[in-house]
N, C-alpha and C positions, 0 to 999 in steps of 0.2 A: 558509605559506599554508594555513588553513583549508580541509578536507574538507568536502563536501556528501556525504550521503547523499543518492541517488538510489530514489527509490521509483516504483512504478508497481503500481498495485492490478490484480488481474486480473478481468478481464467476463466472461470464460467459461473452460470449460476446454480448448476447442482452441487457447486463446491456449499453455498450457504446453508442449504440443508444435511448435507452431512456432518459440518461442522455443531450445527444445533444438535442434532440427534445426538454426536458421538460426547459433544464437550456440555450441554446444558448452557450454552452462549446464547447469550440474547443478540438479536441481528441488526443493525439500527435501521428504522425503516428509510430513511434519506439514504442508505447505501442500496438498499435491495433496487429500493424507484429507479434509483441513480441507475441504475446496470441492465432495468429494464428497460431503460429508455430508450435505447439506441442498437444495432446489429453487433457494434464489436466489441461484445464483452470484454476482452484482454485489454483492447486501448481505454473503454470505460473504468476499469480495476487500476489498471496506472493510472489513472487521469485521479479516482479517488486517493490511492494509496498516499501520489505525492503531495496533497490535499492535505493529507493527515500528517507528514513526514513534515512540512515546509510550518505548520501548525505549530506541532511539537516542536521542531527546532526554533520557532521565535520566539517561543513561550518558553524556552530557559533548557529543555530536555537535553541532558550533557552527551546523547548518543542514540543511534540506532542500529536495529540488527532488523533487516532483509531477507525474512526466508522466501528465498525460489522453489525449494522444494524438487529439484534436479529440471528444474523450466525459468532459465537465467535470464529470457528474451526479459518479462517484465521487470526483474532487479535490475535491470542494464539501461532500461528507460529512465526508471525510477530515478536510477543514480544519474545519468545523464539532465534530466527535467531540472534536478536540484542545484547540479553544477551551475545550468543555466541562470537559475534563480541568486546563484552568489553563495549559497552554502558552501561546495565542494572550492577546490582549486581548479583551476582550468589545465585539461593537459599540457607538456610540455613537449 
């Protein structure tokens, strides 16, 4: 049975401490820096996520799932970014 990578871009950064508190996930420190670097968190969390998504897809991963979590702006970059990059088909 084929693995899904499970992705989920972050919108801010008190999402990363909740995540830790509630799941015991460890946070990589390259993403936390990454998000603090800059004002836009959201475009900083797409910029990571498709990082990770474009990774996994070279490296063999047969699929992904997207959670937006009812906040689709960043799943819709995501998928957009990838398209760009040759993964997806381009619309028609």
């Amino acid at each position: 049975m084929p693995l899904l990578a499970g992705i989920m871009p972050v919108r801010e950064i008190a999402q990363l401490q909740r995540f830790r508190d509630l799941s015991g996930c460890v946070i990589p420190e390259d993403l936390a820096k990454f998000l603090s670097e800059g004002p836009d968190v959201l475009q900083r969390g797409v910029d990571y996520a498709t990082q990770q998504c474009e990774e996994l897809l070279r490296n063999g991963v047969p699929g992904l799932q997207l959670y937006c979590r009812n906040q689709h702006q960043s799943v819709v970059r995501i998928t957009e970014n990838l398209r760009g990059l040759g993964f997806l088909p381009r619309r028609v």
